[in-house]
C-alpha positions in Angstrom: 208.8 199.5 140.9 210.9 200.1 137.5 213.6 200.6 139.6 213.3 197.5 141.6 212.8 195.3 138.2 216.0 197.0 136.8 218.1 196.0 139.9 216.6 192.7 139.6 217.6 191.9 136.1 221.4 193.5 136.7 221.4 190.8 139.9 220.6 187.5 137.3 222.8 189.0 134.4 225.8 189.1 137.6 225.0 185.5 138.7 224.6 184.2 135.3 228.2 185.9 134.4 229.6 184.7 137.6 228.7 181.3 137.0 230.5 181.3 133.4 233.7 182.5 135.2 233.9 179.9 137.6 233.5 177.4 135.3 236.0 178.4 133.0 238.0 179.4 135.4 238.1 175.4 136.9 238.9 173.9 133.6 242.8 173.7 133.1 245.4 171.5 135.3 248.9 171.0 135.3 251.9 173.0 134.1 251.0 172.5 130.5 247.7 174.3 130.7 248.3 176.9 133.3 249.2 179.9 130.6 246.8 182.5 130.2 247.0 183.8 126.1 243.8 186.6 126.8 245.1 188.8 130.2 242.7 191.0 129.2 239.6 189.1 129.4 241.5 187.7 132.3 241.6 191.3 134.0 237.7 192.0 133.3 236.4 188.6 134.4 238.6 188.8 138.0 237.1 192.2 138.4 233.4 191.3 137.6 233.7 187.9 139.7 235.0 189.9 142.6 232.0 192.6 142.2 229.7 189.5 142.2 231.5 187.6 145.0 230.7 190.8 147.6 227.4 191.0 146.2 225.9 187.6 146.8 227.7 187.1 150.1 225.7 190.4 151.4 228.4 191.1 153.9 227.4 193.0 156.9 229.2 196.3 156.5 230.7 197.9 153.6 233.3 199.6 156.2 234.9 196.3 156.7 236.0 196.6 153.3 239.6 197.5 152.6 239.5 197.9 148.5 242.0 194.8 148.1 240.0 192.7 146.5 241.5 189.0 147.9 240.8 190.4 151.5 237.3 191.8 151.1 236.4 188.4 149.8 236.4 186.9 153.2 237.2 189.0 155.9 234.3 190.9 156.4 232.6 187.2 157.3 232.7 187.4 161.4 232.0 183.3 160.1 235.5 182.4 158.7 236.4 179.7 160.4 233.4 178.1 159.6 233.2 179.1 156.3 237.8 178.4 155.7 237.6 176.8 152.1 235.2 180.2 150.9 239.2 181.5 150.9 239.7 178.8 147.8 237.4 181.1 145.4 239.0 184.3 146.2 241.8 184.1 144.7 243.1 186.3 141.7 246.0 186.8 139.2 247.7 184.1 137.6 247.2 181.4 140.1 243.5 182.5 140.7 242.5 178.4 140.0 244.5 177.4 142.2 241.7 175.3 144.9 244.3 173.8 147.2 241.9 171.5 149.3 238.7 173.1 148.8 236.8 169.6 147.8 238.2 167.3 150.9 238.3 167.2 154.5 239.7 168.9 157.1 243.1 168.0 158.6 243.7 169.4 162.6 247.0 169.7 163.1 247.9 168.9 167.0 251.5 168.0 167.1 254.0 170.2 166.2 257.0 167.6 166.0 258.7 166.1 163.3 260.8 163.3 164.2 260.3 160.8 161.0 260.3 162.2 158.1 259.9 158.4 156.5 257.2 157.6 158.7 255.5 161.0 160.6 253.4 160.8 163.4 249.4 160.9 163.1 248.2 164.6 163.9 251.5 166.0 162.4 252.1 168.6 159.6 254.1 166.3 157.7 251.5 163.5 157.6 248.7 166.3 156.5 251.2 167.5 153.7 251.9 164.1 152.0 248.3 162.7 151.8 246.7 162.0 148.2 243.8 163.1 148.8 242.5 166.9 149.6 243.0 168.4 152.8 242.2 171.7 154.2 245.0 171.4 157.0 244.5 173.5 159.8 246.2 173.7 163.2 244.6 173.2 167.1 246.3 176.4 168.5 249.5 178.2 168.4 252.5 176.3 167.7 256.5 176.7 166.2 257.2 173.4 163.9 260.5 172.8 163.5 261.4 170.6 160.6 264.3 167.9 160.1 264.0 167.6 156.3 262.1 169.6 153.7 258.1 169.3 154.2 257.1 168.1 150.8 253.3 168.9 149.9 251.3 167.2 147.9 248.7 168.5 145.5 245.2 169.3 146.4 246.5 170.3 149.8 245.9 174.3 151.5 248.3 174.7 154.4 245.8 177.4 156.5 247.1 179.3 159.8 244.0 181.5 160.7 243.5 180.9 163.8 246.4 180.2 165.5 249.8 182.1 165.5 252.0 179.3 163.6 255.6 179.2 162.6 257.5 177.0 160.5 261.2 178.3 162.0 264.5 176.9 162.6 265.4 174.1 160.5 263.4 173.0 157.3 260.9 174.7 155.2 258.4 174.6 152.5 258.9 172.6 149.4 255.9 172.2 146.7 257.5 170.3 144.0 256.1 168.3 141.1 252.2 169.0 142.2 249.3 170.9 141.5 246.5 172.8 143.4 248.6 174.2 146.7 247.3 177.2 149.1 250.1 178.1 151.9 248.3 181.2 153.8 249.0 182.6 157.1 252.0 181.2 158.4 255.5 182.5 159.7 258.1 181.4 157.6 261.6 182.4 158.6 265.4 181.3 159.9 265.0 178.2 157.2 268.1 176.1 156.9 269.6 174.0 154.5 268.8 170.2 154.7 268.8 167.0 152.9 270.5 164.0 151.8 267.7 161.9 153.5 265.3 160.1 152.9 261.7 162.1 153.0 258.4 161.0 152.5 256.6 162.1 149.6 253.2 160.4 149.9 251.8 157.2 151.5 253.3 154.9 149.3 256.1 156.8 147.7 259.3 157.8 149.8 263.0 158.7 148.4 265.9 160.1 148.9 266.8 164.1 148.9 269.9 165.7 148.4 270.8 169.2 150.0 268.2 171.8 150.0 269.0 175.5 149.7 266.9 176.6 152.9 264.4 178.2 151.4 261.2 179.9 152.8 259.0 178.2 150.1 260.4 176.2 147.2 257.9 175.7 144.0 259.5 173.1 142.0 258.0 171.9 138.6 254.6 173.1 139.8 251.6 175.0 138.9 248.1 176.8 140.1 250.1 177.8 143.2 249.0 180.6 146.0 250.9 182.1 148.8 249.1 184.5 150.6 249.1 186.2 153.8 252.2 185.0 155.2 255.5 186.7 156.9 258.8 185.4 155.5 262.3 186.5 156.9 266.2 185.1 157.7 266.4 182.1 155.1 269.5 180.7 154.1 268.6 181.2 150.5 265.4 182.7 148.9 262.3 183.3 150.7 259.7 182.4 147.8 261.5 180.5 144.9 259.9 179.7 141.3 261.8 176.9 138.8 261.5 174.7 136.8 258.6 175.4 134.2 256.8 176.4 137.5 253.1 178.9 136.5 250.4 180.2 137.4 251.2 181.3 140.4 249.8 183.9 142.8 252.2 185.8 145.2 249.9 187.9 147.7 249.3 190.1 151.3 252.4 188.5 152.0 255.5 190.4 154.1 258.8 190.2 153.5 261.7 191.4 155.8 265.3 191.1 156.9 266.8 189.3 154.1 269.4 189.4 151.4 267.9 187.7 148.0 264.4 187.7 148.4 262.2 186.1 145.4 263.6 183.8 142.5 261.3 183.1 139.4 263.1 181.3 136.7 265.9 178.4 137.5 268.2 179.7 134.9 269.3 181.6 131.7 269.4 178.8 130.2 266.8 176.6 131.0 263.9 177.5 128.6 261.2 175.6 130.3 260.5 178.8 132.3 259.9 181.0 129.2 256.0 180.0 129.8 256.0 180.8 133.4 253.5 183.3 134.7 253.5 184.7 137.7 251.5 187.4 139.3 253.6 189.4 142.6 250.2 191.5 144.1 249.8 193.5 146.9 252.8 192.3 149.1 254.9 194.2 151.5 258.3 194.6 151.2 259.4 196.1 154.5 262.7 196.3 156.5 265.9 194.8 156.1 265.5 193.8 152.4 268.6 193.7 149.4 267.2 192.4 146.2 265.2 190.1 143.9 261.5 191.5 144.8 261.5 189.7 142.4 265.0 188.9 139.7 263.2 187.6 136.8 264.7 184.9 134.2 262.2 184.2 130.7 258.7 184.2 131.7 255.7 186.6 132.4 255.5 188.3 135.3 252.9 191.3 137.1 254.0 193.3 139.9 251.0 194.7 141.1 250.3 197.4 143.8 253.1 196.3 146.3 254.5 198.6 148.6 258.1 198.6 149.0 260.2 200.3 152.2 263.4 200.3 150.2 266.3 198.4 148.6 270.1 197.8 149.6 270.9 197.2 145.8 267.6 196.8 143.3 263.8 196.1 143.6 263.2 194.2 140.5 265.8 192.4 138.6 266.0 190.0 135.5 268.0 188.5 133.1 267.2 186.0 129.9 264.7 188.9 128.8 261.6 188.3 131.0 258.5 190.5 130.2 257.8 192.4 133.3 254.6 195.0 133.8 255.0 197.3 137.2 251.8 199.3 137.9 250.8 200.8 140.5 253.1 200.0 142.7 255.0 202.3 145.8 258.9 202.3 145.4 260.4 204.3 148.4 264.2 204.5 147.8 266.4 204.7 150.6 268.7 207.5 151.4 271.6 205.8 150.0 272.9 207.5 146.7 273.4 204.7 144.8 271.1 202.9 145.7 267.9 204.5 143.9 267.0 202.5 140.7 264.0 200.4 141.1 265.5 197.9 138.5 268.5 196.3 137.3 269.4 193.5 134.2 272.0 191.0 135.1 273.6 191.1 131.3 276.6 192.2 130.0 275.7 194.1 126.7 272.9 196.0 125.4 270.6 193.3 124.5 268.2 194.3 127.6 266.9 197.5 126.0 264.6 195.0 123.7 263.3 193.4 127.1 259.9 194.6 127.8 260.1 196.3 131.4 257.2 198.7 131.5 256.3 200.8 134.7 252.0 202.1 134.1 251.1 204.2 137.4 253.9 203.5 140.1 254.6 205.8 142.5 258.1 206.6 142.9 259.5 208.3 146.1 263.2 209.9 147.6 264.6 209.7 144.0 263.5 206.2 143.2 263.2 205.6 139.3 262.7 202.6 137.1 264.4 202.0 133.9 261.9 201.1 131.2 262.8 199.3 127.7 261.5 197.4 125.0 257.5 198.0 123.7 255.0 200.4 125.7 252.3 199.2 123.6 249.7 197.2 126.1 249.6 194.3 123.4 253.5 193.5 124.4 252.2 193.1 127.7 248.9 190.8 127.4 250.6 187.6 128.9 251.9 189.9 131.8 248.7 190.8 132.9 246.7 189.2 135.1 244.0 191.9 137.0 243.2 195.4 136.9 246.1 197.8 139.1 245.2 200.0 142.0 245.9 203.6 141.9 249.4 203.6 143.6 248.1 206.3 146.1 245.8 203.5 147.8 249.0 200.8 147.9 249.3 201.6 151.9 245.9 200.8 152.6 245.8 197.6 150.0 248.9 196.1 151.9 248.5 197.4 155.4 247.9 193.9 156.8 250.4 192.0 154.5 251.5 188.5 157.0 250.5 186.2 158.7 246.8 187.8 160.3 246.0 187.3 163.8 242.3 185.5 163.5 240.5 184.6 166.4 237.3 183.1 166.7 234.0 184.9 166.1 235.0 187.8 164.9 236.2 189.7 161.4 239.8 188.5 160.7 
């Protein structure tokens, strides 16, 4: 009986702790209240609410469970699809608030054309993504949307694939610009082109014109509380997740990445300063065949790369200039057999200045000669608005990312 009483009064003190997260964690909006000054409380609170979140939801078997923390949220639930928006509270990292369209209605996709971009079609992707209101867009079955101009999303909006095997390909891709509150998760991404000067919808009543874009996979522009998870990007014309323009908190998860040159940009330039708040956390991602560089390149900024496995580099892994603070742990680096092509890192400077830069690697694992050039402070103070959850031992990396992508849901059973 002690024992039951005891267990009884840890379960309350959980749920009463919980509670206090998830309100805190709801309170903050927009790019000028998105940084996180206490990582460290950050790091605890995402740990306990994640302890608590498995808890309450009593899921069925512990063996579902795969340790990564965003997946054991909500894939043990043979329920998903009827439970989609539980996704919204399981994120972590720095764009852990992000609730995409957790508080509206669904949107079915069922068409997967996109011949107006001025005026789309009922039942499109485009006329889900522009709404002011929030949606939790999902898609009818399996489809490939191929898009004239850049699909511009509006805030509030999560862009979910479970369920159906769906690719944004050929033409167009993502572009979250100037919004809040976006969740893109389980989609193909890839062979994006450059588009533009047009004139694209933006919402209901707003429309203008666009000049060229790069051809990204997905473009965040001026944005903030931002998560991509769970999706497969390849064969873009420019980058295949992009970050500029004061863009933060922003969560970069499960997702794969393969068969392309420059792959991840955060931070528009040296000298734009309106990035030296940004915070982004770069979690549990594959980086698999094919890949050159920028995993991520860095510019200003606060950034965690967190328990990623990477199947080699062409030139670099992680890059930077315009001293960016950047905190590695626990991550897999497996270095390719070309001689030169062994260091994890590399600055993009042409003095000495970068040996001030705070590049830290805590607990990665470093494989076929791979090794990464630390500099500046090793104290964990230097490193507080770099930190955003608690790392993984790097021996468990292959089992946190072995279903990085898009997933193959189906109905009724455990994703």
């Amino acid at each position: 009986m002690a024992i039951f009483y005891k267990a009884f009064a840890l379960s309350i003190f959980l749920l009463l702790a919980n509670a206090t997260a998830v309100v805190s964690s709801r309170s903050e909006n927009g790019t000028q209240n998105a940084v996180d000054d206490d990582p460290a409380a950050v790091a605890a609170m995402v740990d306990m609410t994640i302890g608590n979140r498995t808890e309450s939801r009593k899921l069925e078997s512990l063996s579902c469970g795969t340790g990564n923390p965003i997946d054991d949220c909500w894939r043990c639930d043979p329920n998903w699809i009827r439970n989609r928006r539980r996704l919204a509270d399981c994120a972590i990292g720095f764009g852990r608030k992000a609730v995409g369209g957790r508080d509206g209605r669904y949107y079915v996709v069922t068409d997967p054309s996109d011949e107006d971009a001025v005026n789309p079609r009922p039942g499109t992707l485009r006329h889900a993504a522009i709404q002011d209101r929030p949606l939790w867009i999902v898609f009818k079955r399996d489809m490939v949307i191929t898009l004239k101009h850049e699909l511009l999303i509006n805030s509030f909006k999560t862009i979910d694939g479970r369920g159906a095997d769906v690719h944004v390909a050929n033409g167009a891709c993502l572009t979250i610009r100037g919004v809040t509150n976006v969740i893109v998760h389980g989609l193909s991404i890839h062979d994006c082109k450059p588009t533009g000067n047009a004139v694209v919808r933006t919402s209901p009543s707003s429309y203008g014109y666009r000049t060229m874009a790069d051809g990204d996979g997905i473009s965040i522009y001026a944005s903030s509380h931002v998560w991509i998870d769970h999706n497969s990007l390849a064969k873009c014309a420019d980058g295949l997740v992009d970050a500029t323009m004061g863009s933060t908190a922003i969560t970069i998860s499960n997702n794969h990445f393969s068969h392309h040159n420059e792959v991840m940009l955060l931070g528009h330039s040296d000298s734009y300063m309106g990035d030296k708040g940004m915070q982004v956390t770069v979690a549990y991602n594959h980086f698999g065949e094919g890949l050159t560089q920028r995993m991520p390149r860095c510019r200003h900024g606060y950034f965690h790369v967190v328990n990623n496995d990477y199947t080699s580099w062409e030139m670099y892994a992680i890059g930077g200039s315009a001293n960016p603070t950047i905190n590695s742990q626990g991550n897999r680096f497996l270095a390719s057999n070309n001689p030169f092509a062994k260091e994890v890192t590399k600055r993009i400077v042409n003095d000495d200045t970068w040996k001030s830069w705070n590049w830290k690697s805590e607990g990665d694992r470093l494989l076929n000669g791979a090794y990464f050039t630390a500099s500046g402070q090793r104290e964990a103070s230097s490193y507080a608005r770099a930190s955003s959850l608690a790392a993984k031992p790097s021996s468990l990396v292959a089992t946190l990312t072995s279903n990085a992508g898009a997933l193959h849901c189906r109905k009724g059973i455990r994703c």
